[in-house]
N, C-alpha and C positions, 0 to 999 in steps of 0.2 A: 315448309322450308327448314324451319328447325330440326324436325325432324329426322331429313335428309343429312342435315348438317350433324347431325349427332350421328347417325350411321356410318357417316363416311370416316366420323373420330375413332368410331367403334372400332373401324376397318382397319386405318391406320395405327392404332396402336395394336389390335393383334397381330397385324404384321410385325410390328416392332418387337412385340416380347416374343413373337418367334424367331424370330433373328438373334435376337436377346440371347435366348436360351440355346440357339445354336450355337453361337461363339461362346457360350459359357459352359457349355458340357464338351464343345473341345478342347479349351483351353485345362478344363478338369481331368480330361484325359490325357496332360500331358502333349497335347496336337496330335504326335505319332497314335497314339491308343486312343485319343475319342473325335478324331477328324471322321472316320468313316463310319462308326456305328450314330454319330450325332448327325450330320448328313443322311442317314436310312430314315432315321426317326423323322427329321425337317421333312422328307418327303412322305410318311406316312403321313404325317400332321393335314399336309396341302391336301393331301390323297380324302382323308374326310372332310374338311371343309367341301371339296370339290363334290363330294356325294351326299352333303344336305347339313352333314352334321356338324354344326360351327356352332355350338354352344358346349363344345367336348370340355374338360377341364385342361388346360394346357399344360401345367405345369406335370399335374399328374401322367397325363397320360404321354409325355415326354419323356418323362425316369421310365415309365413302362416299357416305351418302346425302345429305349436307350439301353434296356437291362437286357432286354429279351435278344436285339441283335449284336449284341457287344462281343461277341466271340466270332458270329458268322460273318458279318462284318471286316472285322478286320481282317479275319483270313481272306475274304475276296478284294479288299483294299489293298493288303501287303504283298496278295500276291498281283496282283495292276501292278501296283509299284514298282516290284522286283518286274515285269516285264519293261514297265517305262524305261527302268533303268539300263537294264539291256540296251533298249531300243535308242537312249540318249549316247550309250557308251558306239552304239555304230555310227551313231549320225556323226559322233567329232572323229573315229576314225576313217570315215567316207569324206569327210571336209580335209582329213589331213591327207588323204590319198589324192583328190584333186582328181585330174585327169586321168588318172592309173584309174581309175576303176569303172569298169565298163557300164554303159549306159542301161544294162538289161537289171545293173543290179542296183542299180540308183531307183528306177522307177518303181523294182519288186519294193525298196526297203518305202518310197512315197506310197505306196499303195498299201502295204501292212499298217504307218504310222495311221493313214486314213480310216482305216477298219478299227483298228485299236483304238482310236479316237468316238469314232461311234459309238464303240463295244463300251469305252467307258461311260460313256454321257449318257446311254439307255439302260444301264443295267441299273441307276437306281428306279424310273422309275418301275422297269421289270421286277427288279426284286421285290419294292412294297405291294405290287398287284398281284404279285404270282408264287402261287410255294414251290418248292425243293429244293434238294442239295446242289453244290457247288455248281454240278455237271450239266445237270437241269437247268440252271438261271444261266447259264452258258450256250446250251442251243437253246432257250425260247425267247435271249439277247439278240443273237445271232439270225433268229428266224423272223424277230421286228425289222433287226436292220436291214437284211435284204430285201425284203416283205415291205417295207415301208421307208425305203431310203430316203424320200424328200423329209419324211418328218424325224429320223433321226440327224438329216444335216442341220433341219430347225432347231434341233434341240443345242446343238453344237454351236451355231451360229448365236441362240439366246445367251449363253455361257458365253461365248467369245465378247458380245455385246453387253452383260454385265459388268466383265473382268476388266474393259474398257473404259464403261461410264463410271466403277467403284474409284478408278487410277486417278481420274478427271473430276470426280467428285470424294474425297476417300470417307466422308462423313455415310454417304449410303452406305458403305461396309457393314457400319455400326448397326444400322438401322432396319435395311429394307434388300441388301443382297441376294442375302441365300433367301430369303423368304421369298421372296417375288420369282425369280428361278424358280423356286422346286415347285412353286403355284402352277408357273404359266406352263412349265414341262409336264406334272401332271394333267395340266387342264386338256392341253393337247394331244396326250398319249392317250386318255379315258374317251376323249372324242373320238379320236382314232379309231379304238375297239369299240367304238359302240357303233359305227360305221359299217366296221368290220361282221357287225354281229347281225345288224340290219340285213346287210346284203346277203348274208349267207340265209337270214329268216326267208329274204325273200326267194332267193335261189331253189331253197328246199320246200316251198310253196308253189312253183312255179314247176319242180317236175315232179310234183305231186298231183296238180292240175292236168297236166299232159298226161301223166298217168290212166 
């Protein structure tokens, strides 16, 4: 029982200093310049715990990964950004148009914000699993979320459901936010492909057999 009870302490405080160190290397970067390369890192962190390796050094290998995407990063953050902003600047001119604006175009702009919403919430864990440039983490974002839509709306809905409980509780913020997030998305996403990968082992055993 002791023992339990110390593993779960173990647990609970590295969640804590990872959350820790994510509000603290955003707030280092100014918000704007360390919001999105400290979020890549939070979820690299999740991404090895979730593959065995939960004795990493945290702090270290946080600078690490925090140095390493700090440029790529934010060019994919700022440029979300600049898209969101776009996308907020139609929603208040479609709200000021009211009825003037025909239903075909209401629906295209719900169905873009829907995608764009996905696109954002998967690309991080796409990015810490997967290499390449801009273009690349764009269609292999893109080919999760069509490819696996119930589990990119999960991912959406988990985010919807922190950002909820942080407002209702705002001490979690501090604490256990982004950590738990970028866990439970990982955890989710590596199931996903390892599913993924099962099925196809077996597919390719199966007309090999027929063979």
């Amino acid at each position: 029982m002791i023992e339990n009870m110390n593993r779960f302490f173990r647990l609970v405080t590295r969640f804590a200093m990872l959350n820790a160190l994510w509000i603290g290397f955003t707030v280092l970067g100014l918000g704007v310049f360390g919001l999105f390369p400290a979020t890549v890192s939070l979820f690299s962190i999740s991404r090895k715990w979730i593959q065995g390796n939960e004795e990493l050094p945290l702090l270290k290998s946080f600078v690490s990964y925090f140095k390493s995407v700090f440029v790529k990063a934010n060019l994919v953050g700022w440029l979300a950004g600049g898209i969101g902003a776009v996308l907020y600047l139609n929603y208040r001119l479609i709200r000021q148009a009211g009825a003037d604006v025909p239903l075909l175009v209401t629906v295209s702009f719900i169905i873009i914000v829907i995608f764009f919403t996905l696109m954002g919430v998967s690309a991080f864990p796409v990015s810490v699993h997967f290499t390449g440039g801009l273009i690349e983490l764009f269609k292999k974002t893109a080919m999760f979320v069509f490819g696996r839509l119930h589990i990119a709306c999960l991912f959406v809905m988990i985010v919807w459901g922190a950002i909820h409980f942080s407002l209702a509780f705002p001490t979690i913020i501090l604490f256990f936010s982004g950590s738990v997030v970028s866990y439970l998305i990982m955890w989710f996403f590596i199931r996903t492909l390892h599913k993924l990968e099962k099925s196809y082992e077996e597919q390719t055993v199966s007309r090999v057999i027929k063979k």
